[in-house]
C-alpha positions in Angstrom: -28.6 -76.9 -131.6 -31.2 -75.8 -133.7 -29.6 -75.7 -137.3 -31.5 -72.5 -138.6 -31.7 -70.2 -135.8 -33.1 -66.2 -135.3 -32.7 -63.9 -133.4 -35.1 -60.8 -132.8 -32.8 -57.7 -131.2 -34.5 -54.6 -129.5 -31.4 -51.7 -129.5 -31.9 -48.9 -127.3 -34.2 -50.2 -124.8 -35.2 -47.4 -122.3 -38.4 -45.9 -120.8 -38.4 -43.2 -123.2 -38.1 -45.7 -126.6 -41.0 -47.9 -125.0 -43.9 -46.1 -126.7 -41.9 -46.9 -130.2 -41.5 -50.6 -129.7 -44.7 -51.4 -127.6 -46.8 -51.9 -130.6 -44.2 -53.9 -132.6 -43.5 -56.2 -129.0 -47.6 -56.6 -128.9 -47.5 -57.8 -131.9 -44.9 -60.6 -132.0 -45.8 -61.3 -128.8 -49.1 -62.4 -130.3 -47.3 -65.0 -133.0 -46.5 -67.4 -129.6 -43.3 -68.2 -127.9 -40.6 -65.5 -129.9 -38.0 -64.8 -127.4 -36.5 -61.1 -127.4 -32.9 -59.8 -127.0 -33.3 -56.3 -125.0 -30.6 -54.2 -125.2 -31.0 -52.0 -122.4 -29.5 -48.3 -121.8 -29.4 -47.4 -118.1 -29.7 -43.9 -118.7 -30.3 -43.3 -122.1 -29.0 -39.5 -123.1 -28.6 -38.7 -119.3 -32.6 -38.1 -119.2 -33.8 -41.7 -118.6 -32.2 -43.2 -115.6 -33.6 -47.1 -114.7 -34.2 -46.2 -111.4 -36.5 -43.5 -111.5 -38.9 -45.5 -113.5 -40.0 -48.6 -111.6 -42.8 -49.5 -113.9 -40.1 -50.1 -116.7 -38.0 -51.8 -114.5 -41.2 -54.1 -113.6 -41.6 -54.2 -117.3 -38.1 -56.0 -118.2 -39.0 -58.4 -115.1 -41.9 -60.2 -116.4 -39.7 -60.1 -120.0 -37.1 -62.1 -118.6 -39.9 -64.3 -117.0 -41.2 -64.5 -120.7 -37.7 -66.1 -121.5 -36.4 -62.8 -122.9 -33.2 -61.8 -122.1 -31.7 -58.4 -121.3 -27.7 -56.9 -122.8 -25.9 -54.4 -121.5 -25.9 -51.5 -123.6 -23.3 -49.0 -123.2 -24.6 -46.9 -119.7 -26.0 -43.4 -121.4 -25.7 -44.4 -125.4 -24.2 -40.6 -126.1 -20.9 -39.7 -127.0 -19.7 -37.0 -124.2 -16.5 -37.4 -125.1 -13.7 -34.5 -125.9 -14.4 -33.4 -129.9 -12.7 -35.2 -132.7 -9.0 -34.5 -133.5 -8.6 -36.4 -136.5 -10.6 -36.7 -139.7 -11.5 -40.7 -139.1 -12.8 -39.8 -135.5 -14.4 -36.6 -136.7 -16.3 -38.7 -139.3 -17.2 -41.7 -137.0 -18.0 -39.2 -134.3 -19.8 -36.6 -136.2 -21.5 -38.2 -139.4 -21.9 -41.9 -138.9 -23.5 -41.2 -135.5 -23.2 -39.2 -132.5 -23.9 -42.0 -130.3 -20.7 -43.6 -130.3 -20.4 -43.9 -126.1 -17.5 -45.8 -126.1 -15.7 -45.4 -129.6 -13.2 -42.5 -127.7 -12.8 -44.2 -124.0 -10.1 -44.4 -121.9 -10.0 -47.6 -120.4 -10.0 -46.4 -116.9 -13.6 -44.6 -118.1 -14.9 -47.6 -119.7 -14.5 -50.1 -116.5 -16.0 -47.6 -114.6 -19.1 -47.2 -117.2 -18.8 -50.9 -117.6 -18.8 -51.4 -114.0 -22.3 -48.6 -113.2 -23.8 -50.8 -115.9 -23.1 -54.2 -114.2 -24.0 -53.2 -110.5 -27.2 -52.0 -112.0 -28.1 -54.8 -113.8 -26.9 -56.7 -110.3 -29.2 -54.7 -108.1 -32.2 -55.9 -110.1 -31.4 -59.3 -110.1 -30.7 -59.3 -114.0 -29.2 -61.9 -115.6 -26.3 -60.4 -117.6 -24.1 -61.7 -120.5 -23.5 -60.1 -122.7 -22.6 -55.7 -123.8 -23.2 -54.1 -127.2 -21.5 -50.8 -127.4 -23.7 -48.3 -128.7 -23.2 -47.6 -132.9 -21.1 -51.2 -132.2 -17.8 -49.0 -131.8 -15.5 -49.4 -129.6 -12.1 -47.8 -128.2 -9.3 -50.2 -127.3 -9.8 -49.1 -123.6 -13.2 -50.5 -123.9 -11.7 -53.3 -125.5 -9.5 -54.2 -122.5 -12.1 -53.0 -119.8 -13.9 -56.2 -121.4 -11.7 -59.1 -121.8 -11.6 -58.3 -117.7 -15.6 -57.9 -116.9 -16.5 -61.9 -116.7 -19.0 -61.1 -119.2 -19.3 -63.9 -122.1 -19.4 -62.2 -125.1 -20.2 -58.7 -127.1 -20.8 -58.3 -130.8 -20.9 -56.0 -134.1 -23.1 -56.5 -137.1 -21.3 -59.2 -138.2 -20.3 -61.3 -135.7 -20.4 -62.3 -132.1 -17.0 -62.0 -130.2 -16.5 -64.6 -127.4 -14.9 -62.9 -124.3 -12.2 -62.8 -123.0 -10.4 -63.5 -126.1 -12.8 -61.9 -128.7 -13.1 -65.4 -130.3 -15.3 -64.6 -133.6 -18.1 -66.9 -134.3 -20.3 -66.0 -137.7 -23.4 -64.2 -136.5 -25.0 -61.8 -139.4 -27.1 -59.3 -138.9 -29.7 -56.9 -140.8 -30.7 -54.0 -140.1 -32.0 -50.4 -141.2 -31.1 -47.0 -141.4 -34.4 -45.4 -140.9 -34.0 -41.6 -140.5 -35.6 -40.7 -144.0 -37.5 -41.8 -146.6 -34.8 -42.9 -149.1 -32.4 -44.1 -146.6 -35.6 -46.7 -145.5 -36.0 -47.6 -149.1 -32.4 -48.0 -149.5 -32.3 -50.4 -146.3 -35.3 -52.5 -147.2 -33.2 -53.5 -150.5 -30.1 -54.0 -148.8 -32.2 -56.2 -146.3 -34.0 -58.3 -149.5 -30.2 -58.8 -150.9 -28.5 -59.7 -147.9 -31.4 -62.4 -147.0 -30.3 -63.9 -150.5 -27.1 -64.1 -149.7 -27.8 -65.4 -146.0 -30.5 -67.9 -146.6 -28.5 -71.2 -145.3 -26.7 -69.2 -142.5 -27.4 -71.2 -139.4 -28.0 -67.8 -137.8 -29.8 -64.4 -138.7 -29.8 -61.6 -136.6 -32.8 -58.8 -136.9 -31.4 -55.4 -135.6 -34.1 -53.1 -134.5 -34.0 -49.0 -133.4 -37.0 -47.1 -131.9 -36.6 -45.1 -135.4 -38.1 -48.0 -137.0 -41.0 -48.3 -135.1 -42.0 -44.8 -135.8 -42.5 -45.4 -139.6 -45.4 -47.4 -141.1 -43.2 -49.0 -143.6 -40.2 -50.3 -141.8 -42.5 -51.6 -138.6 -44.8 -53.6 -141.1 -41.4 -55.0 -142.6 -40.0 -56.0 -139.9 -42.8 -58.0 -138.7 -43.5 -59.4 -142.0 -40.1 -60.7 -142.4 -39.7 -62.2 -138.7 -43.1 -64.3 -140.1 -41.6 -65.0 -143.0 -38.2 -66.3 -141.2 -40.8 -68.2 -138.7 -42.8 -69.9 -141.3 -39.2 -71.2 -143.2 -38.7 -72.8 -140.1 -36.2 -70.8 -138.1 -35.8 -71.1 -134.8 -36.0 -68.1 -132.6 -33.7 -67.6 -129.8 -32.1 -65.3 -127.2 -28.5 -64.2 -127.9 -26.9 -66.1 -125.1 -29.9 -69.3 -125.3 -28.0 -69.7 -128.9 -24.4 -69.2 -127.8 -25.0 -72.3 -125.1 -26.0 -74.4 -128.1 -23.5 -73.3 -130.1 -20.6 -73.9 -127.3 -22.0 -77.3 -125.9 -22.5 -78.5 -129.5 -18.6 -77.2 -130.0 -17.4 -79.0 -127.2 -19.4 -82.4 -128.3 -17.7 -82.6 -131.7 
């Protein structure tokens, strides 16, 4: 497997969030052969259903003809759940994000969400793989729903989880919050420090929002770093074209 991979992550992939990232996917698509992880909603904020927009759905076909490959990502990326009870949740639910789908489900609701997601992704003939919850949070319901999906693996910022065991495997990621001007100045440091700290990782992940794309400065960094990563040789790769190499090399030592 290829010792110094990366990996270039679209979150939040929707008709709606297409405008933001077309420029930025014009662009890398320009550098050559840069696969894409697309993390896809299928009905992002109960406005965007996949269905009723048959030129996006066309869209993610010649993608995975590109080599791209499409996750699961959470089914409406909005937290509908009853309010917070608890400080913790109140503060995961209410400040850290409001998009938290699956952070409160039952499991009973998350198979079934799970399940909407899947036969979707079925009906279009979709490869699937892999989920990420939305915000990366998840209930135990969800937890359970998944060890029992035959999917092969989810993930946080950290780390990939193999399923159905949650066996970790070392995956980092960077990302941005991009909301405001400081918080995007803030992130690009954080970025720069973590890259020191990373820079013999055999894997980097690049975590991108629509909220990026909408701001000059964190668009033009993001594609200036995935050059950079590409000129120091990394290897870029789909999230599940990386966890093949990484099992079959595994099972060969």
């Amino acid at each position: 497997m290829a010792e110094r991979a990366l990996m270039l992550v679209l979150h939040d992939v929707a008709p709606e969030t297409w405008p933001d990232y077309r420029p930025f996917v014009e662009a890398v698509d320009a550098l050559g052969t840069v696969p894409i992880t697309w993390l896809v909603v299928p009905d992002f904020h109960r406005r965007n259903p996949l269905q009723a927009h048959p030129w996006f759905c066309q869209l993610l076909d010649t993608r995975l003809a590109r080599g791209d490959e499409l996750v699961l990502h959470g089914y409406c990326h909005a937290d509908e759940a009853p309010p917070p009870r608890t400080p913790r949740d109140w503060f995961m639910r209410r400040i850290y994000t409001h998009e938290g789908e699956f952070y409160a489900l039952e499991e009973a609701e998350a198979r079934r969400r799970l399940a909407q997601g899947m036969q979707l992704f079925a009906q279009h003939g979709w490869p699937l793989h892999g989920f990420v919850a939305p915000a990366w949070l998840m209930s135990a319901g969800t937890r359970r729903a998944l060890r029992d999906s035959g999917l092969t693996y989810t993930s946080d910022p950290r780390q990939f989880y193999l399923l159905p065991d949650y066996a970790p495997i070392e995956a980092p990621g960077l990302v941005w919050s991009a909301r405001n001007a400081w918080r995007r100045g803030l992130s690009r440091v954080f970025c720069e420090h973590q890259l020191r700290q990373r820079r013999e990782s055999a894997l980097l992940r690049l975590g991108l929002h629509p909220v990026d794309m909408r701001h000059e400065f964190s668009r033009r960094y993001w594609l200036e770093l995935l050059q950079r990563l590409l000129k120091e040789g990394r290897q870029p790769v789909s999230k599940i074209e990386w966890l093949r190499q990484y099992l079959s090399s595994s099972r060969a030592a």
